[in-house]
PDB file as gemmi writes it, atoms N, CA and C in Angstrom:
CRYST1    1.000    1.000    1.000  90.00  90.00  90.00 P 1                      
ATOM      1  N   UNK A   1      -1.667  -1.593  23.873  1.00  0.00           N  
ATOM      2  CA  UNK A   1      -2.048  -2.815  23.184  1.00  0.00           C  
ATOM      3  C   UNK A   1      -2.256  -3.905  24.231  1.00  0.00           C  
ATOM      4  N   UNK A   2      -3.529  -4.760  24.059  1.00  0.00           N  
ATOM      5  CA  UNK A   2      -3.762  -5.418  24.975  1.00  0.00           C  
ATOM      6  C   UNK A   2      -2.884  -6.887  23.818  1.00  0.00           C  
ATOM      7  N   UNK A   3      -2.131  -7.854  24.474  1.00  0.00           N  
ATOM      8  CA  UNK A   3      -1.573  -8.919  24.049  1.00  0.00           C  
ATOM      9  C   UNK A   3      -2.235 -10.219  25.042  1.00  0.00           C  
ATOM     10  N   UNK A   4      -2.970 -11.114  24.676  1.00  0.00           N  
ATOM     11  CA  UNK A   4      -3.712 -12.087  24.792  1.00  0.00           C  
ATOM     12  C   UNK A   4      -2.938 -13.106  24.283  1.00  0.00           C  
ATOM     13  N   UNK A   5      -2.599 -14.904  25.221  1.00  0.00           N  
ATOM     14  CA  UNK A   5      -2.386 -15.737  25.554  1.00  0.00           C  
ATOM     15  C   UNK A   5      -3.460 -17.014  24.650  1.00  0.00           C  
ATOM     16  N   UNK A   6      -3.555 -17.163  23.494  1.00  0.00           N  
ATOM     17  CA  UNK A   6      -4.664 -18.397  23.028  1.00  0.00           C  
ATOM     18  C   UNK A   6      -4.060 -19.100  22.679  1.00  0.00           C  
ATOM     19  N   UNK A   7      -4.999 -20.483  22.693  1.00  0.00           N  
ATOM     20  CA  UNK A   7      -4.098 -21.894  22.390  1.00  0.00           C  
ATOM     21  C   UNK A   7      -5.586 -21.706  21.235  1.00  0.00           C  
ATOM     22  N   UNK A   8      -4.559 -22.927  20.366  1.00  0.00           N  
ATOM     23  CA  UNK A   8      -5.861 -23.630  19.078  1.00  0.00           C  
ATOM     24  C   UNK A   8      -6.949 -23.832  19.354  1.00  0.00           C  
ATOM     25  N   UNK A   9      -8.308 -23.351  18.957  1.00  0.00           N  
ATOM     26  CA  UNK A   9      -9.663 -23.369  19.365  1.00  0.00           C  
ATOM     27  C   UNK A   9     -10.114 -22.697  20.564  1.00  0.00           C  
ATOM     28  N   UNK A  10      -8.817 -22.113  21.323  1.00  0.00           N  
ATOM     29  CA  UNK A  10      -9.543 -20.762  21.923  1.00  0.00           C  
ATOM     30  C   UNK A  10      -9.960 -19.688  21.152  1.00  0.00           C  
ATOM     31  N   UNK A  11     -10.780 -18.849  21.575  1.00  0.00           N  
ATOM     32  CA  UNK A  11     -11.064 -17.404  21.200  1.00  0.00           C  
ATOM     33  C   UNK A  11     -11.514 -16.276  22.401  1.00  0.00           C  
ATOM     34  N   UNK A  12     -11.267 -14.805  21.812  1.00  0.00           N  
ATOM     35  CA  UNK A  12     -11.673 -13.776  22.536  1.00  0.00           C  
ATOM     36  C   UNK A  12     -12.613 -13.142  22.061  1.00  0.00           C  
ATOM     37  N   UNK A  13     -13.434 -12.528  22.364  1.00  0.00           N  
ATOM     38  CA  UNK A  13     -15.033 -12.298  22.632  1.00  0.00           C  
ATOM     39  C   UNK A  13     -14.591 -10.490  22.464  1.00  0.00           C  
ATOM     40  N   UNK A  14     -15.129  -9.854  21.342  1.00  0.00           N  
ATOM     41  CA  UNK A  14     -14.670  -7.931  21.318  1.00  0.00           C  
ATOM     42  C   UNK A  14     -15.899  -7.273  21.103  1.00  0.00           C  
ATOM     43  N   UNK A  15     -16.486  -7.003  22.335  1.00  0.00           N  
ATOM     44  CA  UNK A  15     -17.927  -5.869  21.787  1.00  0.00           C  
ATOM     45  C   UNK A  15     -19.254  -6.909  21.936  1.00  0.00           C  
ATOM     46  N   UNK A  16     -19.417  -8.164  22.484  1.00  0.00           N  
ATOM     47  CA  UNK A  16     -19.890  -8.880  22.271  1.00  0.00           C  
ATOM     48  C   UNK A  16     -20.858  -8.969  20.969  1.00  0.00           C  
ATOM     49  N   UNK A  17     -20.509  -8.833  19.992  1.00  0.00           N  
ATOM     50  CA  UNK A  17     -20.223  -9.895  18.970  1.00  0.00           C  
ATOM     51  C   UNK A  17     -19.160 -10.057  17.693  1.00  0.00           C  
ATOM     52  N   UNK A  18     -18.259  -9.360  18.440  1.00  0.00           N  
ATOM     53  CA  UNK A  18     -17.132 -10.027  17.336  1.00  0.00           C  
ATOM     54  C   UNK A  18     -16.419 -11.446  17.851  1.00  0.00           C  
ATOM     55  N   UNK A  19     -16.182 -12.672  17.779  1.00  0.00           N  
ATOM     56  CA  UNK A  19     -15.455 -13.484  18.369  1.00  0.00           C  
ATOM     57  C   UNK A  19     -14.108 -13.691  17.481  1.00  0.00           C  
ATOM     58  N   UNK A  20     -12.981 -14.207  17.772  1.00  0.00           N  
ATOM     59  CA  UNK A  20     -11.369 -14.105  17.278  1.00  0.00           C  
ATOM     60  C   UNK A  20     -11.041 -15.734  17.594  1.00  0.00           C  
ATOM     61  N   UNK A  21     -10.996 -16.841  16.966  1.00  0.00           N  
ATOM     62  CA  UNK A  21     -10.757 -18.085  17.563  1.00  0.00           C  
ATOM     63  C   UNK A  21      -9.420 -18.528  17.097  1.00  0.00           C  
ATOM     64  N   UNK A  22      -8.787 -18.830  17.537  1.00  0.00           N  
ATOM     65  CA  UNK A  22      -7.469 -19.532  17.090  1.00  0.00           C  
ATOM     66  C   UNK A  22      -7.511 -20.939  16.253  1.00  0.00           C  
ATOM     67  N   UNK A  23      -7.685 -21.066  14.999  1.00  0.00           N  
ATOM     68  CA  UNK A  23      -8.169 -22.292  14.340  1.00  0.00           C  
ATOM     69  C   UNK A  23      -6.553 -23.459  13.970  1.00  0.00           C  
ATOM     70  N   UNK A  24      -5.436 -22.057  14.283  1.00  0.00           N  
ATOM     71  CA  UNK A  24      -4.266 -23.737  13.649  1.00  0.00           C  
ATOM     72  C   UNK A  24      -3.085 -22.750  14.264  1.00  0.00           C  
ATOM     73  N   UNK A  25      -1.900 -23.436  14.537  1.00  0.00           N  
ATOM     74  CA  UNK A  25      -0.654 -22.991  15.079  1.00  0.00           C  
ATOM     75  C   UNK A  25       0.026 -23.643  14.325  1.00  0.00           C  
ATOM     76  N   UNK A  26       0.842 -23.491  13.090  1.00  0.00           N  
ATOM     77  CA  UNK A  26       1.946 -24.119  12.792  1.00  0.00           C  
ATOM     78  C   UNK A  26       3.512 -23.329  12.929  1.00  0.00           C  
ATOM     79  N   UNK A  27       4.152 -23.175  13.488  1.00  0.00           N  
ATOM     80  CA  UNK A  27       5.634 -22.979  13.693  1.00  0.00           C  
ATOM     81  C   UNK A  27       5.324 -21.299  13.940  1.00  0.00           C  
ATOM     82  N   UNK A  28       5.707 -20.427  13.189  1.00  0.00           N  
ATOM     83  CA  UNK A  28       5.154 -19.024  13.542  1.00  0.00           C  
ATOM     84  C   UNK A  28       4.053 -18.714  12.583  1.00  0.00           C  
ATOM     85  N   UNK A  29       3.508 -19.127  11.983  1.00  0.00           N  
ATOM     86  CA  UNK A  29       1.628 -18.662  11.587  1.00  0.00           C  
ATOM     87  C   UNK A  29       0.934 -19.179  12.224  1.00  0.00           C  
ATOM     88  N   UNK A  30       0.363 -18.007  12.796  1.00  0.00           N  
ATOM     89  CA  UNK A  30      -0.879 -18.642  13.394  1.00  0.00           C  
ATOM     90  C   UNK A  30      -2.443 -18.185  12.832  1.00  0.00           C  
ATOM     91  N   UNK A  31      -3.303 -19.047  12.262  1.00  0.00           N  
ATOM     92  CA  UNK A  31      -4.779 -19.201  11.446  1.00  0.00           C  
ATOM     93  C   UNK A  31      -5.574 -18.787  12.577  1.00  0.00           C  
ATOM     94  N   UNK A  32      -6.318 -17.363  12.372  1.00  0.00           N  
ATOM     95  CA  UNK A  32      -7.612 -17.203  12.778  1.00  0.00           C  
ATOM     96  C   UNK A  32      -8.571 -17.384  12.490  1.00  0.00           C  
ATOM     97  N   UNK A  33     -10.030 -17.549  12.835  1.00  0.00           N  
ATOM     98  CA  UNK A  33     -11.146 -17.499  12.183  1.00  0.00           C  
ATOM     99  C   UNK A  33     -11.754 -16.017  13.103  1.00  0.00           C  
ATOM    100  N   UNK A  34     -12.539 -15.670  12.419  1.00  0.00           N  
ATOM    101  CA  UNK A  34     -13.007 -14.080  12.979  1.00  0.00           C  
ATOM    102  C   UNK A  34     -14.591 -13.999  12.464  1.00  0.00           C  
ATOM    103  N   UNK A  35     -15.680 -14.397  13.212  1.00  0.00           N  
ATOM    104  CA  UNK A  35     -17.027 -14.368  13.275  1.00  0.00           C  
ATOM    105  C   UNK A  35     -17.880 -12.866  13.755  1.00  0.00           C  
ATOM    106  N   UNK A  36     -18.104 -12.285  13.018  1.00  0.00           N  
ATOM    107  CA  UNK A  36     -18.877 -11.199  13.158  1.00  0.00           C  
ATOM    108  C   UNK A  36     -19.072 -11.016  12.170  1.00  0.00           C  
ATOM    109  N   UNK A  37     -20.246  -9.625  12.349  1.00  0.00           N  
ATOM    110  CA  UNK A  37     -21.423  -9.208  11.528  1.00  0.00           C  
ATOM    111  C   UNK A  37     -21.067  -8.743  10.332  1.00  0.00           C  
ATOM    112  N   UNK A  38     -22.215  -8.762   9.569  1.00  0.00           N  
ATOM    113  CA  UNK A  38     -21.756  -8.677   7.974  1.00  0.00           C  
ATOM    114  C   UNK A  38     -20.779  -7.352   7.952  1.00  0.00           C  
ATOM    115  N   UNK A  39     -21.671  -6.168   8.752  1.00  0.00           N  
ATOM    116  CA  UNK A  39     -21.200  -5.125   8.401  1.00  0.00           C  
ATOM    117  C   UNK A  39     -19.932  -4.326   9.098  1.00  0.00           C  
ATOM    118  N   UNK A  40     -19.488  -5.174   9.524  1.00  0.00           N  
ATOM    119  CA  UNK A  40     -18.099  -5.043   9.666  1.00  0.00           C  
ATOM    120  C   UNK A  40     -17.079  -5.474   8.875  1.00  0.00           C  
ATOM    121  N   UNK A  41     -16.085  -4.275   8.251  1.00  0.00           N  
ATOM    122  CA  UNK A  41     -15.002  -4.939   7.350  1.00  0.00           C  
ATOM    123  C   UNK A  41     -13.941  -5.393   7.582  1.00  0.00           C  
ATOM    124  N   UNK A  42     -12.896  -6.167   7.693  1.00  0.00           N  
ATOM    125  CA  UNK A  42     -12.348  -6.876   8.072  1.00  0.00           C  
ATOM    126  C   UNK A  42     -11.194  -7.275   7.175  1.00  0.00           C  
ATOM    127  N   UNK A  43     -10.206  -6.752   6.860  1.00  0.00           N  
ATOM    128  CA  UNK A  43      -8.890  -6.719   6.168  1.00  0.00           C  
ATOM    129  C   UNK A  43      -7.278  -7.259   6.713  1.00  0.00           C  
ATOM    130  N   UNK A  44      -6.713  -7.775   6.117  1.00  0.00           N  
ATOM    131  CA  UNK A  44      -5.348  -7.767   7.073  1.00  0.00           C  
ATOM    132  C   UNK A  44      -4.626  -6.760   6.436  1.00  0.00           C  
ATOM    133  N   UNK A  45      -3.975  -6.269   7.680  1.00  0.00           N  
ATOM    134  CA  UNK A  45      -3.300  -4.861   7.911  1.00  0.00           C  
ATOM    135  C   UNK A  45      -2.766  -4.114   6.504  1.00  0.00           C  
ATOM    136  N   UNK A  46      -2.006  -5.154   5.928  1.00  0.00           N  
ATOM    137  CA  UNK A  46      -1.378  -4.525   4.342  1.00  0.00           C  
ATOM    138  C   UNK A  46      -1.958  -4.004   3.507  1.00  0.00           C  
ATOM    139  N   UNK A  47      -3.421  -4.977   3.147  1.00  0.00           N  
ATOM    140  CA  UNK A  47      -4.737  -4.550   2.461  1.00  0.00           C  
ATOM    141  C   UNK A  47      -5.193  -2.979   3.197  1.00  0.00           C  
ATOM    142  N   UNK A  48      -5.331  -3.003   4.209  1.00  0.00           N  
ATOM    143  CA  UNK A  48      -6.318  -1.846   5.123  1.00  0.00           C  
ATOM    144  C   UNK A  48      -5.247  -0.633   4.424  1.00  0.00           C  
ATOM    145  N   UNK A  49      -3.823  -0.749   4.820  1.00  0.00           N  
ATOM    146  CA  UNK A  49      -2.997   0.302   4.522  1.00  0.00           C  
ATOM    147  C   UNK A  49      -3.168   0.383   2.973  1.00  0.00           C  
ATOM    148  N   UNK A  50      -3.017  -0.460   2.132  1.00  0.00           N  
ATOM    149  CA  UNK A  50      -3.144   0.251   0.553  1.00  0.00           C  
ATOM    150  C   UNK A  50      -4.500   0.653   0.000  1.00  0.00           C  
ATOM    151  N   UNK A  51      -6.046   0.118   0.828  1.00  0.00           N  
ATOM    152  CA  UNK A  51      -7.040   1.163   0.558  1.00  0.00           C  
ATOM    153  C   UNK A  51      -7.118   2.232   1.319  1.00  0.00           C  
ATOM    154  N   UNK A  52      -6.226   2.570   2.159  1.00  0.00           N  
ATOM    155  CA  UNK A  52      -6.326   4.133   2.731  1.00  0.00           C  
ATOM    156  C   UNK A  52      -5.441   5.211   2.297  1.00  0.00           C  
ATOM    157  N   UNK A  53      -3.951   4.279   1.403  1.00  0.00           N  
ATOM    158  CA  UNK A  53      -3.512   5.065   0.656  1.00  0.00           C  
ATOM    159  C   UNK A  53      -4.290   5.471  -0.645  1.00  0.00           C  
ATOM    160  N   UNK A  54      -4.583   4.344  -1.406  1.00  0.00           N  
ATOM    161  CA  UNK A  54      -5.419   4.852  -2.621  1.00  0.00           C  
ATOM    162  C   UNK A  54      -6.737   5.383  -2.349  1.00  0.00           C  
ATOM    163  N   UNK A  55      -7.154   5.447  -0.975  1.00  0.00           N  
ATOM    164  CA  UNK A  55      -8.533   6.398  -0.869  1.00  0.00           C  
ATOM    165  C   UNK A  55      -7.789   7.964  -1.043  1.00  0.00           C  
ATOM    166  N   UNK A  56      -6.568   8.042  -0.361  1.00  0.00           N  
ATOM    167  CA  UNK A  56      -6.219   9.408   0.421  1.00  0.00           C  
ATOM    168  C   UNK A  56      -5.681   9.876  -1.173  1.00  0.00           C  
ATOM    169  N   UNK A  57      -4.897   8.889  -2.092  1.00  0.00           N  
ATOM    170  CA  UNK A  57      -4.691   9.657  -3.873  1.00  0.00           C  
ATOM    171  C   UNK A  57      -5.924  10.052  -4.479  1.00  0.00           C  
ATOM    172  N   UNK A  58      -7.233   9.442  -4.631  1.00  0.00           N  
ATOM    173  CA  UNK A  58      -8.313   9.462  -5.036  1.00  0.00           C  
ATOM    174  C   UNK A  58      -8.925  10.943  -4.698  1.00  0.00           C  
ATOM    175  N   UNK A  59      -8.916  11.052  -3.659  1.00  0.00           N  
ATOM    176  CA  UNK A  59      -9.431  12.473  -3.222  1.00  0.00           C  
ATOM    177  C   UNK A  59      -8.426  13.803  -3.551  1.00  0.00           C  
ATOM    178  N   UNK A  60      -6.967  13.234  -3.190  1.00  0.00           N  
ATOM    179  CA  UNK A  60      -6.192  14.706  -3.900  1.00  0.00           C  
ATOM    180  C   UNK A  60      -6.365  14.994  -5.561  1.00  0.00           C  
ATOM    181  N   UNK A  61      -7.121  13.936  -5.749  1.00  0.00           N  
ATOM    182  CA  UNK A  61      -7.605  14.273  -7.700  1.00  0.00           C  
ATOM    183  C   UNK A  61      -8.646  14.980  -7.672  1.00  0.00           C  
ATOM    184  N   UNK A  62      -9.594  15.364  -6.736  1.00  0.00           N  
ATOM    185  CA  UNK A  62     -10.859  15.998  -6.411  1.00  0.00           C  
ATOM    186  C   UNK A  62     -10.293  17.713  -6.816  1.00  0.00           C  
ATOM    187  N   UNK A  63     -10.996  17.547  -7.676  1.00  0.00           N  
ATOM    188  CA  UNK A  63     -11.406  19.566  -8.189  1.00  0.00           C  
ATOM    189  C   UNK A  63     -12.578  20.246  -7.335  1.00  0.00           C  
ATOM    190  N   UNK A  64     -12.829  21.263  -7.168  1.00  0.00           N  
ATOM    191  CA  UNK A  64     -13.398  22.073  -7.111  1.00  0.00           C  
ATOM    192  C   UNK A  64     -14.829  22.285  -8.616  1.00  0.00           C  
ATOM    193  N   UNK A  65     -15.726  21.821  -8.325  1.00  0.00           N  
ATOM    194  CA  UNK A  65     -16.783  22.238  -9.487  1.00  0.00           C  
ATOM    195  C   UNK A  65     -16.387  23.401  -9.792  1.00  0.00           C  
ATOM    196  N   UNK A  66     -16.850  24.235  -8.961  1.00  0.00           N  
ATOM    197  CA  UNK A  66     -16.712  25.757  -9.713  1.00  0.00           C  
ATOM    198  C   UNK A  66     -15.095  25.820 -10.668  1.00  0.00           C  
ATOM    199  N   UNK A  67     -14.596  25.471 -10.156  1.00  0.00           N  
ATOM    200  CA  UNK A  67     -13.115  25.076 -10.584  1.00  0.00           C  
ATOM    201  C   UNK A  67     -12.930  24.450 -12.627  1.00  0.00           C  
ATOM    202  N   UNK A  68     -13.586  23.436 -11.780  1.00  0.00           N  
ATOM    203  CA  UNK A  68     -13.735  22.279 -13.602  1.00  0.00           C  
ATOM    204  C   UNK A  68     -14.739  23.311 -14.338  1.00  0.00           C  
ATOM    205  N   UNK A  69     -15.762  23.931 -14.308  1.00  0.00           N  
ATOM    206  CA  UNK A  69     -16.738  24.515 -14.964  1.00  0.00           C  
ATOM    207  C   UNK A  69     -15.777  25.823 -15.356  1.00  0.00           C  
ATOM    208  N   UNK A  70     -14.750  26.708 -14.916  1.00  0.00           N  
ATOM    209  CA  UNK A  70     -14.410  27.368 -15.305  1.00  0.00           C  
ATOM    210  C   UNK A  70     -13.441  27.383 -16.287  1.00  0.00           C  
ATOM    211  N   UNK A  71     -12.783  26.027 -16.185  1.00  0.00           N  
ATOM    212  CA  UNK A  71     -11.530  25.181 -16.675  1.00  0.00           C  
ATOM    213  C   UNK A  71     -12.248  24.790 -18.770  1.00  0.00           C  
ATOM    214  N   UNK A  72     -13.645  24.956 -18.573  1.00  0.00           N  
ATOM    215  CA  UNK A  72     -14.314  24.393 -19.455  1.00  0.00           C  
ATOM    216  C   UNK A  72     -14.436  25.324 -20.567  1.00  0.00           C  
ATOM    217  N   UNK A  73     -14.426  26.343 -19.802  1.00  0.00           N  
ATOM    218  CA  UNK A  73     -14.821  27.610 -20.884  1.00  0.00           C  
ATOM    219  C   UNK A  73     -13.468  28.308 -21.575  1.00  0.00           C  
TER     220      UNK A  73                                                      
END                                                                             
């Protein structure tokens, strides 16, 4: 893990064009702003972890067609 040093209204530059700016410091939160391209998604960590859990339930519900079509008859 790279750990980076910013004061308020600095930023770091990732891939040239994602930029990361430090917009506010109050006591221990610190406010980012995060400028890049549409098509990049962009979640904080808690969010990212509960759509990869409910992606990873979603798919263990996945049948087999041949499976459901036999299930039918």
């Amino acid at each position: 893990m790279l750990v980076l040093g910013r004061k308020k209204g600095e930023s770091i530059v990732i891939d040239d064009d994602i930029e990361i700016t430090v917009t506010a410091v109050d006591g221990d939160m610190v406010k980012l702003g995060i400028n890049a391209p549409k098509h990049i998604t962009i979640h904080r960590k808690e969010v990212y972890l509960e759509i990869q859990e409910e992606n990873k339930q979603a798919t263990s519900n996945v049948i087999d067609i041949g499976d459901f079509l036999r299930m039918r008859k």
